[in-house]
C-alpha positions as CSV (number, residue, x, y, z in Angstrom):
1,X,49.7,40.9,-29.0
2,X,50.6,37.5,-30.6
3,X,51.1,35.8,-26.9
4,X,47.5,37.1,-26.1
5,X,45.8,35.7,-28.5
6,X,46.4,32.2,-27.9
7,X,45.4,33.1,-24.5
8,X,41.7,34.1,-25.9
9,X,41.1,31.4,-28.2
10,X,41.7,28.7,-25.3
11,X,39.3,30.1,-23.8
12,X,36.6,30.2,-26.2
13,X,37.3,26.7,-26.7
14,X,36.9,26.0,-23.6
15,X,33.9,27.7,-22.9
16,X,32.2,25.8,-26.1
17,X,33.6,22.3,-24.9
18,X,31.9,23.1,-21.5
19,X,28.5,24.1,-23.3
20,X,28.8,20.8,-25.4
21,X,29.3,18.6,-22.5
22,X,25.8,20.0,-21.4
23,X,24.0,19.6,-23.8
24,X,25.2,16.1,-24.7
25,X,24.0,15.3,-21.1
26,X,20.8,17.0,-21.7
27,X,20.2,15.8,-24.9
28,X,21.4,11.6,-23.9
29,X,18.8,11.9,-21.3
30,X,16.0,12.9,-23.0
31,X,16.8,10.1,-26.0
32,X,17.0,7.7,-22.8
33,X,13.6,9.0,-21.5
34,X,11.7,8.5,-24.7
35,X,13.2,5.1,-25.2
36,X,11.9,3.8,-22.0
37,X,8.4,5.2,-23.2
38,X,7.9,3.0,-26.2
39,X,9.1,0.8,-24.5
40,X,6.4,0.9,-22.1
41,X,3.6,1.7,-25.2
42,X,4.8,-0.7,-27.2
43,X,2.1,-3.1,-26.6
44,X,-1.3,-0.7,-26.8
45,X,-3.8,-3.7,-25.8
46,X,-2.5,-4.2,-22.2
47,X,-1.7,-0.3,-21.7
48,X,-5.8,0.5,-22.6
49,X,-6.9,-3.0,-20.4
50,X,-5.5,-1.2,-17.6
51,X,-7.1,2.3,-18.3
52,X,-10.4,1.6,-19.2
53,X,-11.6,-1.2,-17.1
54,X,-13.3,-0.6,-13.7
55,X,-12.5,-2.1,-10.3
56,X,-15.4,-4.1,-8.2
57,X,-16.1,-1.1,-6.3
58,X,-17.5,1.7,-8.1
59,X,-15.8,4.2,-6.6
60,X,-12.4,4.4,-8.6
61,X,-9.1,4.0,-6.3
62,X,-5.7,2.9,-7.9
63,X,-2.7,1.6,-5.6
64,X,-4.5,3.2,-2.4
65,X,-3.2,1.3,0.8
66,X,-5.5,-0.5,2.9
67,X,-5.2,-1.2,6.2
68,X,-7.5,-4.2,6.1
69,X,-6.2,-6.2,3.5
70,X,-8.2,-9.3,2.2
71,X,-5.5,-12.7,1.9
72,X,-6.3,-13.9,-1.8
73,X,-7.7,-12.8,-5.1
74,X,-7.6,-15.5,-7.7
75,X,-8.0,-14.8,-10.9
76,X,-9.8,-17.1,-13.4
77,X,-8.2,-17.1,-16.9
78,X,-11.8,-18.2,-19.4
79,X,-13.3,-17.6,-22.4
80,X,-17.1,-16.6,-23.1
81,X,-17.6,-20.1,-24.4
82,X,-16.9,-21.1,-21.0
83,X,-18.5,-18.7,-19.0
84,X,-22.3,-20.6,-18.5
85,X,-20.1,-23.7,-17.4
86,X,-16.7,-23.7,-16.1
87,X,-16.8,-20.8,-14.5
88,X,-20.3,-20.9,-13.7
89,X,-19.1,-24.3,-11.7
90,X,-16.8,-22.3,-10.1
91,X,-18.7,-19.8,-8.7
92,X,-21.2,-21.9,-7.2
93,X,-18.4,-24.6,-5.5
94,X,-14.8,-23.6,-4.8
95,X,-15.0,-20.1,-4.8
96,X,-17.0,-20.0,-1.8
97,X,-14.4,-21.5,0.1
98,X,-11.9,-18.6,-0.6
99,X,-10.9,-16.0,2.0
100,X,-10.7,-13.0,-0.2
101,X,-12.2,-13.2,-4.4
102,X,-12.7,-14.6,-7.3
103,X,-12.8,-12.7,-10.8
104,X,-13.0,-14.2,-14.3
105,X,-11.3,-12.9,-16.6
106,X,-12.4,-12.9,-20.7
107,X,-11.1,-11.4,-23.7
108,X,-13.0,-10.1,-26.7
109,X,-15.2,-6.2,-27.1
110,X,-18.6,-7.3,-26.7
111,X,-20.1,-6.3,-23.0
112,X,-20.5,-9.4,-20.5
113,X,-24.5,-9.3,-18.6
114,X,-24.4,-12.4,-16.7
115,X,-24.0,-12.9,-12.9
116,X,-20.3,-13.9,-12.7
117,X,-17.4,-10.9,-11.6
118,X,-16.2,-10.8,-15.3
119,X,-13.6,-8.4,-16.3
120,X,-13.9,-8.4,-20.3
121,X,-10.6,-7.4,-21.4
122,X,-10.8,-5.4,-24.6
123,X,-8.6,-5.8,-27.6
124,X,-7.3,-9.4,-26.2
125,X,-8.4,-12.4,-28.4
126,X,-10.7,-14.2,-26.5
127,X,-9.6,-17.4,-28.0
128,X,-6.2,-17.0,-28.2
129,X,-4.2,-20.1,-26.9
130,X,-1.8,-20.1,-25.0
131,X,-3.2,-17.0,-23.4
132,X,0.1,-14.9,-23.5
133,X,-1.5,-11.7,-23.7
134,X,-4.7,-12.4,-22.1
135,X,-2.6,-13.6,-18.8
136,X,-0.1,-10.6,-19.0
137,X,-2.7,-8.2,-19.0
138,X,-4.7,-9.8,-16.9
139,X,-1.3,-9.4,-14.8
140,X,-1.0,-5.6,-15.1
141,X,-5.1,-5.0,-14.6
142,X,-5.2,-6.7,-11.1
143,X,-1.6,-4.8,-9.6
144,X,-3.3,-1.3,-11.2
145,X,-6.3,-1.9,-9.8
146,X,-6.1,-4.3,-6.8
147,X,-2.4,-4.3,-6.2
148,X,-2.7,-3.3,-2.8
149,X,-5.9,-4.8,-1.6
150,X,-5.1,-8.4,-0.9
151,X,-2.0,-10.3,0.2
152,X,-1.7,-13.1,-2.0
153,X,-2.7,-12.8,-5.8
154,X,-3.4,-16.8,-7.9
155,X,-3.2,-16.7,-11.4
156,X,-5.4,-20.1,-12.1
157,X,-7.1,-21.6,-15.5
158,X,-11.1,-22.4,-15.6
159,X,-10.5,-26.4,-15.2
160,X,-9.1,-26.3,-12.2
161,X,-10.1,-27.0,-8.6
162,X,-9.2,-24.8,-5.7
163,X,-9.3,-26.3,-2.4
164,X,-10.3,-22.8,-0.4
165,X,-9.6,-23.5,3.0
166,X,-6.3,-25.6,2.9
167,X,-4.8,-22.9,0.4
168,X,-5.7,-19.9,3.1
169,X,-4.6,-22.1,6.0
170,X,-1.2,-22.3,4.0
171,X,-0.9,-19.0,3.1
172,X,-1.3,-17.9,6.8
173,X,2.3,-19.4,7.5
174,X,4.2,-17.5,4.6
175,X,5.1,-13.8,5.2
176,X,3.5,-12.2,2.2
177,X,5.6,-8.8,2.3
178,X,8.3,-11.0,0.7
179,X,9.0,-11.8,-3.1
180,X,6.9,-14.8,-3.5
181,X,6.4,-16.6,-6.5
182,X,5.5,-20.5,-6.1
183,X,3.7,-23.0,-7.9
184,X,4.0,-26.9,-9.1
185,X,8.0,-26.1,-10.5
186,X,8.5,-27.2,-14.3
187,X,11.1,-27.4,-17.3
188,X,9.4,-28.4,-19.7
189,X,8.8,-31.8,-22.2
190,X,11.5,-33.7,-22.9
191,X,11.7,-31.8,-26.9
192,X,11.8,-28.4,-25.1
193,X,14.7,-28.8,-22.8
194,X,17.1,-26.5,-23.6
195,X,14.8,-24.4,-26.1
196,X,12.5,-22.4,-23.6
197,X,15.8,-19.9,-22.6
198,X,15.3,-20.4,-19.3
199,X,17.8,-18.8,-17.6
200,X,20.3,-20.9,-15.9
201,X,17.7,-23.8,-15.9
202,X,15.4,-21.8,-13.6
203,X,12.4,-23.5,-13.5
204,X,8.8,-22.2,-13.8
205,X,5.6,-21.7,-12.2
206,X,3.0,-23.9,-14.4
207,X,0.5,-22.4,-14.8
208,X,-2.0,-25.0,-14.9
209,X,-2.4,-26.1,-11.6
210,X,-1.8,-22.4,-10.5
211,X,0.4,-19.4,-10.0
212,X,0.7,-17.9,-6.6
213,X,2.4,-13.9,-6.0
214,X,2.7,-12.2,-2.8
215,X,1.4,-8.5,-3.5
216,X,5.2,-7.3,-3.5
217,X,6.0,-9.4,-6.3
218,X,2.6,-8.8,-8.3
219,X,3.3,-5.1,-8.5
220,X,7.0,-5.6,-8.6
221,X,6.7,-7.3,-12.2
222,X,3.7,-5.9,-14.0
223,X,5.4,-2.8,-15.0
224,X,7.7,-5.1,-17.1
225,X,5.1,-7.4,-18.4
226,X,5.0,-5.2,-21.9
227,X,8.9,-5.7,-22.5
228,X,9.0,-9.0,-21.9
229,X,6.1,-9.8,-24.0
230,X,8.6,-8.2,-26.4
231,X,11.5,-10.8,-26.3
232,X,9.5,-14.1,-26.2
233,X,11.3,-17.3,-27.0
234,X,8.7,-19.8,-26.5
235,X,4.8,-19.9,-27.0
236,X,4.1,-21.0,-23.4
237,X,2.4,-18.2,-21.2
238,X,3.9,-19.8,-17.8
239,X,7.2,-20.1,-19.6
240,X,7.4,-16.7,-20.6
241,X,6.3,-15.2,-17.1
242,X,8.6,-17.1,-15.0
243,X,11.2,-15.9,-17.9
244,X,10.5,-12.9,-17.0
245,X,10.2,-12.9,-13.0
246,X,13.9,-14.6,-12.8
247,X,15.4,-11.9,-15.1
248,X,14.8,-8.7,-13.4
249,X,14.1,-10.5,-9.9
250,X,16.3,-13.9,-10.0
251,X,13.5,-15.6,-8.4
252,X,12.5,-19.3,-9.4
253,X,9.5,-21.4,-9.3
254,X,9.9,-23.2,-5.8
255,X,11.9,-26.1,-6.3
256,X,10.6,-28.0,-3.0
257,X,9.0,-31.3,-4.4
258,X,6.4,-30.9,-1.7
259,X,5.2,-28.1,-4.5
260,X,4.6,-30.9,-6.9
261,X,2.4,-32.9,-4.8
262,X,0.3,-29.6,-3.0
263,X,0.0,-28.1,-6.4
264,X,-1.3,-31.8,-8.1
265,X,-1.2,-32.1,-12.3
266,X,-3.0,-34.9,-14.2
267,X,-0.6,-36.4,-17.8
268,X,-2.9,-39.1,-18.7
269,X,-6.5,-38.2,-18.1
270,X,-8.2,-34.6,-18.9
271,X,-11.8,-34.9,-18.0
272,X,-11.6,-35.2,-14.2
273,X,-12.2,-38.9,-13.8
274,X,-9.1,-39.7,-12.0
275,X,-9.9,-37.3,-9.0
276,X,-12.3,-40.4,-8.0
277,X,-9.4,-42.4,-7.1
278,X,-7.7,-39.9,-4.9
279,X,-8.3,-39.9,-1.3
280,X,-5.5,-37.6,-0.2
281,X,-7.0,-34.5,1.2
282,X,-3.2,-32.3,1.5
283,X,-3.8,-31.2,-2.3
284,X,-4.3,-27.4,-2.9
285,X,-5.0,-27.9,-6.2
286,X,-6.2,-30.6,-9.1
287,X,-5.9,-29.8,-12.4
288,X,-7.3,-30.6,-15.4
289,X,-10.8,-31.3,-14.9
290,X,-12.7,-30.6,-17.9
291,X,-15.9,-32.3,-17.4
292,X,-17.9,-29.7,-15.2
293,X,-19.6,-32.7,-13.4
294,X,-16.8,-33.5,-11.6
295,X,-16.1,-29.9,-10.3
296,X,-19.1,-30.6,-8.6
297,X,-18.2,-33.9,-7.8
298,X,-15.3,-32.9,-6.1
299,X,-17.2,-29.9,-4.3
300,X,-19.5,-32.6,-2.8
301,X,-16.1,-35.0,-1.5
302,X,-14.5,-32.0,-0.3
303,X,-17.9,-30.7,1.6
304,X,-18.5,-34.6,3.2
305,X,-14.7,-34.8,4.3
306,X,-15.2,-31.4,6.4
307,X,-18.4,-32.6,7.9
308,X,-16.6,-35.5,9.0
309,X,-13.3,-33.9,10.2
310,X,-16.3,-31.5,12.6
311,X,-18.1,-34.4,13.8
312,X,-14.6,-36.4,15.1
313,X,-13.8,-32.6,17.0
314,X,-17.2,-32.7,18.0
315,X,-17.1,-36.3,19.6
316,X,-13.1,-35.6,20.7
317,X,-14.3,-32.2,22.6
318,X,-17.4,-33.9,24.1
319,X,-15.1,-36.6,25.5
320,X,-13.0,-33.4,26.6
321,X,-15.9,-31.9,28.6
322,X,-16.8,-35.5,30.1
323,X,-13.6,-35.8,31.4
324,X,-12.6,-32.3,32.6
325,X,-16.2,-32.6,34.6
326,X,-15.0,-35.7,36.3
327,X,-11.5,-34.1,37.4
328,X,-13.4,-30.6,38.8
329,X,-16.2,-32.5,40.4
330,X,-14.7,-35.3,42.1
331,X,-10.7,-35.2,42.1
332,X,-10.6,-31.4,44.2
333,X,-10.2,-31.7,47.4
334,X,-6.7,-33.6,48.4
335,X,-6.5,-33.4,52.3
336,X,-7.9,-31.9,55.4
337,X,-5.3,-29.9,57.9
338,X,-6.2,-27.7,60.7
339,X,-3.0,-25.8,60.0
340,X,-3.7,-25.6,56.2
341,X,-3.5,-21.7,56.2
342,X,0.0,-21.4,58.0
343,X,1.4,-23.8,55.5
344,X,0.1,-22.1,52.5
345,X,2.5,-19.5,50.9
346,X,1.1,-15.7,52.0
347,X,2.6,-13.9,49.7
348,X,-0.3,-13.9,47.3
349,X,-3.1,-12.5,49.1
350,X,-6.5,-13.9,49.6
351,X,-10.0,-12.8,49.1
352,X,-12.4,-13.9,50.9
353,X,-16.3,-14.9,50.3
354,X,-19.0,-14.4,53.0
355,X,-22.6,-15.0,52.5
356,X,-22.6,-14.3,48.4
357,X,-20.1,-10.9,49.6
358,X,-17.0,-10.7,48.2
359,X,-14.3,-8.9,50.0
360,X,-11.0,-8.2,48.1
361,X,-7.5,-6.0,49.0
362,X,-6.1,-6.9,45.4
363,X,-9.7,-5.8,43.2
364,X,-10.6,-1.6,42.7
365,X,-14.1,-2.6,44.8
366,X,-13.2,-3.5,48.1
367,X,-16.8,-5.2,48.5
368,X,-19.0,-6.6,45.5
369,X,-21.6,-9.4,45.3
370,X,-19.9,-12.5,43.7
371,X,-22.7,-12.8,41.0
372,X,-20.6,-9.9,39.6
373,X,-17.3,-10.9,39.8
374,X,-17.9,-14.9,37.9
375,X,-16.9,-16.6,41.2
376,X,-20.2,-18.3,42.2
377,X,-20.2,-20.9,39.9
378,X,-16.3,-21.9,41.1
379,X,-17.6,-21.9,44.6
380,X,-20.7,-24.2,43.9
381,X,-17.6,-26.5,42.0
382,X,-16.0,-26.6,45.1
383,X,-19.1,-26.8,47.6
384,X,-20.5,-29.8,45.9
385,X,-17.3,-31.7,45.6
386,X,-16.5,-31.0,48.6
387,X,-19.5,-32.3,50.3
388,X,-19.2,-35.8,47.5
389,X,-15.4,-36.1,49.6
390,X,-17.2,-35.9,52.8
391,X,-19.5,-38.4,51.4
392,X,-17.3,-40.9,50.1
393,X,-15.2,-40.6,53.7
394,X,-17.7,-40.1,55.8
395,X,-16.6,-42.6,58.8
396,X,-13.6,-39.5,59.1
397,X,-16.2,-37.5,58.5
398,X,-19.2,-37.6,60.8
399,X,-21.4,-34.3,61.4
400,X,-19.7,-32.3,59.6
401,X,-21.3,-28.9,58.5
402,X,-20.2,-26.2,55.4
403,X,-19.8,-23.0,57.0
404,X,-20.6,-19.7,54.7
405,X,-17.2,-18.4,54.5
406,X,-14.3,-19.4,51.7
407,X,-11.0,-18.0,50.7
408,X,-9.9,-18.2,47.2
409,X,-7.1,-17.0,45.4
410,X,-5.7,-17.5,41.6
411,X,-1.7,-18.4,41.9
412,X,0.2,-18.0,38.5
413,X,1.6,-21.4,37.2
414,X,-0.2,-23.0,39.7
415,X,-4.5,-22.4,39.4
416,X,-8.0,-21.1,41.5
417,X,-7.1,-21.9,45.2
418,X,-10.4,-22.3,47.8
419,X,-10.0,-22.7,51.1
420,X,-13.8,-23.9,52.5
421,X,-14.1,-23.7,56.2
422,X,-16.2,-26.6,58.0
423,X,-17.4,-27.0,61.5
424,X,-18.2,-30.0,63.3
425,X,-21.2,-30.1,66.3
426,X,-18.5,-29.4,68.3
427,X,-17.6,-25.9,66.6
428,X,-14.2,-27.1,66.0
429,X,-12.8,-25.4,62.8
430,X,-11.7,-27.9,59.8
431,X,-10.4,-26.0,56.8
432,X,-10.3,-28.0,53.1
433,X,-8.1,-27.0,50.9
434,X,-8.6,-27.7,47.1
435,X,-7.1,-26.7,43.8
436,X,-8.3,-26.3,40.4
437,X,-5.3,-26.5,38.1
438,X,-4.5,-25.0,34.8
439,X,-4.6,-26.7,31.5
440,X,-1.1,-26.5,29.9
441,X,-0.5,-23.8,26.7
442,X,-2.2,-25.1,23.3
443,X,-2.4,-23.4,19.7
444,X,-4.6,-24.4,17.3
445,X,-5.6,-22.7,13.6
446,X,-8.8,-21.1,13.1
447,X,-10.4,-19.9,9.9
448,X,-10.3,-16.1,9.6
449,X,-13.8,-14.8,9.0
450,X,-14.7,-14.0,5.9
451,X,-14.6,-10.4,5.1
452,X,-17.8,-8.6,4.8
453,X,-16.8,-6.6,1.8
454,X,-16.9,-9.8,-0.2
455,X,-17.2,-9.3,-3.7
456,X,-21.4,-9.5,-4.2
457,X,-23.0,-12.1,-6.8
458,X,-23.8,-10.9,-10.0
459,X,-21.3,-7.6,-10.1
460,X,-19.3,-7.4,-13.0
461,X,-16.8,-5.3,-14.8
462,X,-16.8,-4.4,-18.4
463,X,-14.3,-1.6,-20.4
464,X,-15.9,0.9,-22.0
């Protein structure tokens, strides 16, 4: 009996050490869960901003993909005081240049009736400056509600002037679907280097002259936004958020100096006056410009230098046409030989054209008038510069007639091929040969038409 019992009591121990590992494990994770829940409470005015407020659209749909994606959404952070100016300015220049939307973005609880796409973000000081918590919940609004309905997201303030179509051109040529965070790079003044804990001198995004995401990066931080808001170490808004972006992601601000130039930022004057002495026009952005007049200013500069840029392709196209009509009409035909057609490589075959009939062994319909297939107006070409060669040599040429039948033939890398039969009083056969070349390979950047869901004029969004 007393070597039993030993035997018994190890194992109730051993049962009860089993049962406490358990529920330690059980215990720890639920402790672990809760934690990360005030965590992600623990600021109540961005959690509601993102519950309460509506999207454009009425219909309600949060994080839905889209096939058709628009490129950009920029967001305009304002106040109310600014609303009948600034953003008002706004509206009616820039923002009709953008290939996506535009939405203001104001804080305070009173409801917003004029004609601007306001969001009114409650419980979020209105005047607060700098706009931490204004711009963060801005932030985690747009990814809950818009997150996966555009490919580029711009964080922007309301002095600021947006060149539309250069920033969508330059967008096209970066890949969207990576983590993108770039801007005009900064460190601070020369008192806060070395205060703002940046990490490993990481620079930031300012936020002044703008702050572009791709959409993976946008919904990629917005769920930390409230915990970092937690741990500031600095006042700045653009500080803090690039603080945050390089400790969970260890992404930077672009650190190409080219960003400094596209991204443009103004020390010495405020109001917008020294605009008028710029005449680069590679900027994507000017900031500060106070003074609403010269939003408009800039609007009307910006509008004169595209007219000009389309009236120099205009004239260069013209000159295009003039000359491309010179080649086709008088530079065909090269030289007459009556055994043109055994010289000629046969292993692309020929169609033939006989009274306005075309006849094909390489086309579904054997026989089809030419007015359908495109080719009479290539065979007039032909026709009439052949008969200007005649012309021009006509001592060679003497009595010499067009027949009504022609061979043509389109030879890759090469171009249209016609073979026009002639006949002198004498019925002899005298074939021409001529050849319409192909112009070499060219690319060239078009605006993407504006999307037809566009956000209308006068829609706005309020929390309720």
């Amino acid at each position: 009996m007393g070597r039993r019992l030993p035997k018994k009591i190890s194992k109730d121990y051993l049962c009860v050490a089993i049962l406490g590992l358990i529920s330690g494990f059980l215990v720890t994770n639920a402790l672990i869960f809760l934690k990360s829940r005030n965590h992600s409470l623990c600021l109540p005015s961005l959690s509601s901003t993102t519950e309460k407020q509506k999207p454009l659209t009425e219909k309600r749909v949060l994080n839905t993909p889209d096939p058709d994606l628009k490129l950009l959404l920029i967001c305009v952070i304002t106040t109310r005081q600014h609303l009948d100016t600034r953003a008002l300015a706004i509206h009616k220049t820039w923002a009709n240049s953008i290939i996506g939307d535009v939405i203001f973005f104001a804080g305070g609880a009173n409801n917003y009736t004029g004609p601007l796409p306001v969001v009114v973000l409650n419980d979020v000081s209105d005047d607060e400056y700098p706009p931490r918590h204004k711009s963060f919940a801005m932030l985690q609004h747009v990814s809950h509600n818009y997150g996966n309905r555009y490919h580029w997201f711009m964080r922007v303030d309301d002095d600021i002037f947006v060149y539309g179509n250069r920033l969508s051109l330059f967008l096209m040529t970066i890949n969207s679907k990576k983590m993108v965070y770039m801007g005009q790079p900064g460190d601070g003044s020369q008192k806060e280097l070395g205060h703002l804990g940046l990490y490993r001198n990481a620079p930031y995004c300012m936020g002044g002259t703008g702050v572009v995401f791709s959409r993976i990066m946008l919904n990629s931080i917005a769920s930390r936004l409230p915990r970092c808001l937690n741990s500031t170490v600095s006042n700045h808004e653009d500080t803090e958020l690039g603080r945050c972006i390089y400790k969970y992601y260890q992404t930077p601000c672009t650190r190409a100096t080219q960003f400094r130039y596209l991204f443009q930022q103004s020390y010495d004057d405020t109001s917008g006056k020294w605009t008028d002495s710029i005449t680069s026009s590679e900027h994507l952005t000017r900031h500060p410009i106070k003074n609403v007049s010269y939003i408009y200013k800039n609007d009307v500069t910006e509008k004169r230098n595209i007219l000009r840029h389309l009236e120099n392709k205009v004239q260069t196209l013209s000159r295009d046409i003039l000359q491309m009509s010179t080649l086709i009409n008088k530079r065909v035909f090269k030289n007459k030989d009556d055994n043109l057609l055994k010289r000629l490589n046969q292993d692309i075959p020929w169609s033939v054209n006989i009274n306005q009939t075309y006849y094909s062994l390489v086309d579904k319909n054997l026989k089809e008038p030419s007015v359908l297939r495109g080719r009479p107006l290539t065979i007039m070409k032909s026709r009439k510069a052949l008969t200007q060669y005649v012309q021009e040599n006509k001592n060679h040429y003497r009595r010499l007639r067009l027949a009504s039948t022609g061979y043509f033939r389109v030879v890759p890398g090469q171009g249209l091929q016609h073979i026009i039969i002639t006949k002198d009083y004498g019925d002899v056969i005298k074939p021409f040969f001529s050849l319409q070349t192909f112009e070499g390979v060219g690319f060239s950047e078009s605006n993407i038409i504006r999307n037809a869901h566009k956000t209308p004029t006068g829609q706005h969004i309020k929390m309720t």
